[in-house]
Structures are given as C-alpha cells and as structure tokens.
VOLUM-99503 format. One record per residue (C-alpha): residue number from 0; x, y, z. Coordinates in steps of 0.001 Angstrom, whole numbers, plus 524288, in hexadecimal, padded with zeros to 5 digits. Example, Ala and Ser with C-alpha at 12.3 -4.5 7.8 and 13.67 -1.06 7.14 Angstrom:
2
{site 0,{8300C,7EE6C,81E78}}
{site 1,{83566,7FBDC,81BE4}}
END
This chain:
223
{site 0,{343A5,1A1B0,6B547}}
{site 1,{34896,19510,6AD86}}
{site 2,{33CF6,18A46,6AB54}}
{site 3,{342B4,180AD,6B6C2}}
{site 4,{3422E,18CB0,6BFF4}}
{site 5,{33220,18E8F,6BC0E}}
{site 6,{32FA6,18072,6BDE8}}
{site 7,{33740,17E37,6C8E3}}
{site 8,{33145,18AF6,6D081}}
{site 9,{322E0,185C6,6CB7E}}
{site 10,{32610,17854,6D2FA}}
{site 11,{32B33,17FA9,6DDF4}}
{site 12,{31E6F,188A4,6E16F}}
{site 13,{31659,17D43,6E34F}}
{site 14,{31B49,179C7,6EF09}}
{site 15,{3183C,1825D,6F9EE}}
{site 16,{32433,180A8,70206}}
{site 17,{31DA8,17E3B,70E5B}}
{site 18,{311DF,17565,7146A}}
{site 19,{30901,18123,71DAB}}
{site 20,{30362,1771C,72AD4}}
{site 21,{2F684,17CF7,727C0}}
{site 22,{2F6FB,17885,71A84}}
{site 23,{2FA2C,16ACA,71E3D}}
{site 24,{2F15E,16923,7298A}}
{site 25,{2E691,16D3E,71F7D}}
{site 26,{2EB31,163A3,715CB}}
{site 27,{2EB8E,1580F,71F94}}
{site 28,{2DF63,15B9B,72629}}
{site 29,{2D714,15D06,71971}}
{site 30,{2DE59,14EBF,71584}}
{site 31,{2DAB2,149D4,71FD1}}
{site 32,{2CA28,14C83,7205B}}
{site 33,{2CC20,149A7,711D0}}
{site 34,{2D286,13A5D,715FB}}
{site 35,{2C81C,13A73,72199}}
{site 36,{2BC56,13BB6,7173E}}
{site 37,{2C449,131CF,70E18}}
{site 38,{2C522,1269A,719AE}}
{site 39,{2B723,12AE3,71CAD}}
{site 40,{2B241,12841,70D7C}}
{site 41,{2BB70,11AC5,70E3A}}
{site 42,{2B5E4,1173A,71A98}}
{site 43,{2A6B2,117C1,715D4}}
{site 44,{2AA74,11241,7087E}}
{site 45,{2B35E,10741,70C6F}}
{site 46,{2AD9C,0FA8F,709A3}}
{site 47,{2B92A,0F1ED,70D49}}
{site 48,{2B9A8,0E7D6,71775}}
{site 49,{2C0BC,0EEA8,72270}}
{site 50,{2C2C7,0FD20,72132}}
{site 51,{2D0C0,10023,7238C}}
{site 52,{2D35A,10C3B,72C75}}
{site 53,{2E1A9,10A2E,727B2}}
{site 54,{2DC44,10D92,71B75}}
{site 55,{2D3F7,11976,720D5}}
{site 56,{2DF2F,11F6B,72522}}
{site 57,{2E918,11DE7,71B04}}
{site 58,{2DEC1,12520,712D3}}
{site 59,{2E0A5,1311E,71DB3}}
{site 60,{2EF23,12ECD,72022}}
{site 61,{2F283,12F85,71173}}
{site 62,{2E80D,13AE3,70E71}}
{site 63,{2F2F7,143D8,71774}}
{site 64,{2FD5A,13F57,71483}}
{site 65,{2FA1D,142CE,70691}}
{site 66,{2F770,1500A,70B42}}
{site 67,{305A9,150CC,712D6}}
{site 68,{30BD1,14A85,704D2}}
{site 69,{3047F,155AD,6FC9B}}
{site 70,{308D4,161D4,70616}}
{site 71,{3173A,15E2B,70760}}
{site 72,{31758,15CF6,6F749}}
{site 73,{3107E,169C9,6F426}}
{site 74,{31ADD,16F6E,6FF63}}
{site 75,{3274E,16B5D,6F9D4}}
{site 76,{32D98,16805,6ED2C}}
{site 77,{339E5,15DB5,6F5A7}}
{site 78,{32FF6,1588B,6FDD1}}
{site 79,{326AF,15536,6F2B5}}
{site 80,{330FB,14E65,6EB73}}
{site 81,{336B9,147D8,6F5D6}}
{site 82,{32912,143C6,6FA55}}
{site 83,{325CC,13DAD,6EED9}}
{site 84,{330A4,136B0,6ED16}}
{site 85,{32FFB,131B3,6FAED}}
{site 86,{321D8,12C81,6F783}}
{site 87,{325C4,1272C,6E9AB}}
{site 88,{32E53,11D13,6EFED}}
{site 89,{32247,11920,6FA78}}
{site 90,{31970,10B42,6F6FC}}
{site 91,{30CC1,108F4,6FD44}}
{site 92,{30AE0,0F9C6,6FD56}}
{site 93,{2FE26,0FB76,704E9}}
{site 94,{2F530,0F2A5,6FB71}}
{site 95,{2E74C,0FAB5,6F92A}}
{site 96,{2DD11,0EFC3,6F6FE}}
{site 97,{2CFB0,0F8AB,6F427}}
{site 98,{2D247,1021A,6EA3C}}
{site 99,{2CAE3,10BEC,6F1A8}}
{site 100,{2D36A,10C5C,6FD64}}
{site 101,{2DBD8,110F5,6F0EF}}
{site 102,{2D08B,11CA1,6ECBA}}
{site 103,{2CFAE,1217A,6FC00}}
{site 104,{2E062,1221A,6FADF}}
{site 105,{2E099,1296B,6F004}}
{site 106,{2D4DD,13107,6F4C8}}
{site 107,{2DD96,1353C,6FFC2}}
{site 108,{2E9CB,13852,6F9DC}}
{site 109,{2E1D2,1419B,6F123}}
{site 110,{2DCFC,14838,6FB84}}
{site 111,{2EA4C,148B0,7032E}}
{site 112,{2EFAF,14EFF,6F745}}
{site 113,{2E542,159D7,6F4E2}}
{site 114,{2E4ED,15C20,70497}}
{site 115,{2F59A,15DC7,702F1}}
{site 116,{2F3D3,165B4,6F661}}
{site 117,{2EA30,17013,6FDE2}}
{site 118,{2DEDC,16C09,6F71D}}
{site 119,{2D656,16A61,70430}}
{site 120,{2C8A9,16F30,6FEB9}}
{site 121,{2C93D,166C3,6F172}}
{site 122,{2CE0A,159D9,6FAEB}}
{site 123,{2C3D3,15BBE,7044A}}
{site 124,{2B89B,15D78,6F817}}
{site 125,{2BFB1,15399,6EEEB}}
{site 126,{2BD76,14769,6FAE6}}
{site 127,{2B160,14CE1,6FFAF}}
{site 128,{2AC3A,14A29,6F099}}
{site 129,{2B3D9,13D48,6ED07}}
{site 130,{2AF5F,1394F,6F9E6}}
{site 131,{2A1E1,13A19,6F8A2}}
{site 132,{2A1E6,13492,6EB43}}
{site 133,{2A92C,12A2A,6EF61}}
{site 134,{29FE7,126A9,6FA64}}
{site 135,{29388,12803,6F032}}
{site 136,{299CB,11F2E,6E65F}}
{site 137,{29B9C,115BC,6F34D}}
{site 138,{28D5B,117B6,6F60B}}
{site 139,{285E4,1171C,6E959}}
{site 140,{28BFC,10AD8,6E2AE}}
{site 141,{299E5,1097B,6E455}}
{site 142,{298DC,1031F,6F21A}}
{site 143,{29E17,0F6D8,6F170}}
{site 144,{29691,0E922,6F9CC}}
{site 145,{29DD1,0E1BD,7014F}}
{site 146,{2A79A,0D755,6FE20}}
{site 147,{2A6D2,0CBCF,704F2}}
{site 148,{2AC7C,0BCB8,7023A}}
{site 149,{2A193,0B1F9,7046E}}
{site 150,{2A36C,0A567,70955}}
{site 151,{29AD2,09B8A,70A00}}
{site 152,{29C39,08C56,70C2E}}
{site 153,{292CD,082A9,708D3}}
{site 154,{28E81,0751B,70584}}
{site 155,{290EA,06FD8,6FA38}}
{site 156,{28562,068B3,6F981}}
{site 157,{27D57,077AB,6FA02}}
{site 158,{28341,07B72,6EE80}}
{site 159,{27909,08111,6E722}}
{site 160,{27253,086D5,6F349}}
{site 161,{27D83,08E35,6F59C}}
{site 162,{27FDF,0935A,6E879}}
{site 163,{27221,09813,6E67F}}
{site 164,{27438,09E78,6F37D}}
{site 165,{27FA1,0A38A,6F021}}
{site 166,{27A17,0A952,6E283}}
{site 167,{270FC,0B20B,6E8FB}}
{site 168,{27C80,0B9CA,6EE16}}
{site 169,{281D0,0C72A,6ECC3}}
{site 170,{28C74,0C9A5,6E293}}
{site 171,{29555,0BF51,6E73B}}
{site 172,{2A139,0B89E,6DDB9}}
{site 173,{2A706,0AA03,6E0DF}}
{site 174,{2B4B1,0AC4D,6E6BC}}
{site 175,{2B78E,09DD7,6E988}}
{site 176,{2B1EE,09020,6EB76}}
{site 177,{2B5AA,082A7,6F469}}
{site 178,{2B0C1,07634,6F64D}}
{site 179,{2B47F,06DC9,70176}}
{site 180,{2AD47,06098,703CC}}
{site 181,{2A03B,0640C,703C6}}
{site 182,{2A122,071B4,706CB}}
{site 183,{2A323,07EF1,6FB93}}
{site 184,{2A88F,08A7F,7007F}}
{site 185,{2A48B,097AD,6F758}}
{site 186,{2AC62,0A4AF,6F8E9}}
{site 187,{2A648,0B04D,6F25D}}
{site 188,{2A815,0BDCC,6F111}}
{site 189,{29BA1,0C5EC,6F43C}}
{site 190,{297CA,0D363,6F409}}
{site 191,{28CD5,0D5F3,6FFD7}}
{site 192,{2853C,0E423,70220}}
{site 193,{2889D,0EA6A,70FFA}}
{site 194,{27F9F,0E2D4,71A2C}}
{site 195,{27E3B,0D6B7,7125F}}
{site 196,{28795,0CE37,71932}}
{site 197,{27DD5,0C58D,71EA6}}
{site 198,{27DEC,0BD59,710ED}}
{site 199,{284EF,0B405,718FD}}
{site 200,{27896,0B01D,72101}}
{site 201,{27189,0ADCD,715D1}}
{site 202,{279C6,0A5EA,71059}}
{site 203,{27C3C,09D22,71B78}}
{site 204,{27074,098DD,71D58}}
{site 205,{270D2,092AD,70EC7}}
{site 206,{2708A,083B6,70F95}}
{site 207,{27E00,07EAD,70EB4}}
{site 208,{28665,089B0,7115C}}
{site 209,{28F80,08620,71D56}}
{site 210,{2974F,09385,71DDC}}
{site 211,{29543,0A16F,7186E}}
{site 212,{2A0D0,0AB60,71860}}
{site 213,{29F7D,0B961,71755}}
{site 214,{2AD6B,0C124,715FA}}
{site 215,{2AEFF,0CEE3,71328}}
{site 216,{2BB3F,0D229,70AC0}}
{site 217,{2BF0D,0DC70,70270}}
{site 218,{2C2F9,0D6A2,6F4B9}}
{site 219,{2D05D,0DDDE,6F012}}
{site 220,{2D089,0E5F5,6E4FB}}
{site 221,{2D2FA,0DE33,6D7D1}}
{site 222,{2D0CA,0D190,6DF2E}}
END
C-alpha cells in the first residue's frame, strides 16, 4: 500500500458513513437541555435594559443546529466539504453590542459541537461547571449597577445649591451641559444600586431644580 493509499484510507475511516436516528435524537436532545440551562444562566445574569427573547432563542436555535452541522461532518467526507464551503461564503451582519451576548454564542456553539461529536456526558458536566462559575463571579463582585443618564434642569441663579447637591452623588461623570436664558440643563451618566431609583425624589425637592430625568440605557461597548 503506496503512502497516498494510507493517508487517504486514514481520512476515510473517520467518517462513519451513516447518521443512526437514535444517535441524532440524543445529540439534539442533550443540545438542547444544554441551550435551555445556557438561556436560563443569561436570563438571571442579564443586566441589560430589555431582555431580548430573540436573543434567548437564537442561543437554543444555534446550539442544534451546531449539533446537525457536527453529525453530517463526522458522517461524510462530500458533505463536509461541500458544507463548509457553503458556510464559508455566508456573512452575519447582525451587529452584537454586549460582548457577552458574544460569550453565551460561543458558549453554545461549543456545546452544539461536543453534543454533535458524541460527547454528551463531558457537555452536560462542562455547562453545568462554567455555569455555576459564571453565576458566582455574577454574584460575588462582577455584577454590574445600573446605567442610567441623569437629567436635571435648574436655575441658574441655584448654581451652587445644585452642585453641592449634585456632589453628594453616586459615581456619576458629566456627559453634557446647556444654558438657555436663565435656565442650565446637566446630563450625566450615573451608575445607581438595584432599588435606588428614587434619587430622583430627592433631588427634586432641592431648591431650584425645575425638572429631574431619570433614563435607563445601556452604554455600547467602546462608547
């Protein structure tokens, strides 16, 4: 047997030939509890403005479909190659602002691919642990406050009122100042604790302010 024929039978045997329907229904059913636990662990850690069930379930969706890609390459050689090819010429213009929507992605395509590959007990352990650690990290000091912007409209003639008001604040970082007539108008960005949106009644009841703003937002990454 030449050296092409050894190489070219070694390529060969590691594709099956054939994709059992007990085999896949495993694989898809073990992706999917494995995506289930993921959108559960997004879900409790999300600290967005508006969860996105869009989101939630393109975490499950491409967690499968992962699976489905993975079986039909360990099953044949043509259908690999043509299946990558097909999904080298594919661009996702979907722009992901949070880099952690980013993490939970590639979170699921790992576990797509060891549910496809037949690796069902290491999945299963692998999220079960990065999952947990995740959710401790969330809970003992990686859990962000909430971003808010603050705006708040005064008198001028209040001024210093206002600013020594204003200095007893939580972090908080000038975004952008106006003055019209007699009036200033003070945008910040704020960072308040869970339950402490009621800053806003304290501070209206300061002398001189006219209008107070709370708006939650979620700042971009890199902005």
């Amino acid at each position: 047997m030449s050296f092409f024929d050894l190489i070219k039978k070694s390529v060969v045997e590691e594709f099956t030939g054939t994709i059992s329907l007990d085999s896949l229904l495993i694989s898809l059913l073990v992706a999917c509890l494995t995506a289930i636990f993921i959108v559960y662990v997004y879900r409790k850690t999300y600290s967005g403005v508006v969860f996105s069930k869009s989101f939630a379930l393109c975490i499950l969706l491409i967690t499968m479909v992962t699976t489905l890609v993975i079986k039909t390459i360990n099953s044949n050689l043509a259908l690999s190659l043509g299946m990558v090819g097909a999904l080298s010429i594919v661009r996702y213009r979907t722009a992901v602002k949070d880099p952690i929507d980013t993490g939970f992605m590639f979170w699921g395509i790992t576990a797509g691919i060891m549910s496809g590959a037949g690796l069902y007990l290491i999945s299963i352990i692998a999220s079960l642990a990065l999952g947990f650690l995740f959710f401790l990290s969330y809970l003992f000091g990686f859990k962000a406050s909430s971003q808010y912007l603050l705006v708040i409209r005064y008198n001028i003639n209040y001024n210093e009122i206002v600013l020594d008001k204003l200095r007893k604040l939580p972090k908080h970082k000038l975004r952008s100042k106006s003055i019209s007539n007699d009036k200033i108008e003070l945008t910040f960005d704020i960072d308040i604790k869970e339950g402490k949106e009621n800053i806003i009644e304290a501070l209206y009841t300061v002398e001189g302010i006219d209008n107070v703003n709370l708006i939650s937002y979620q700042n971009d990454f890199g902005a």
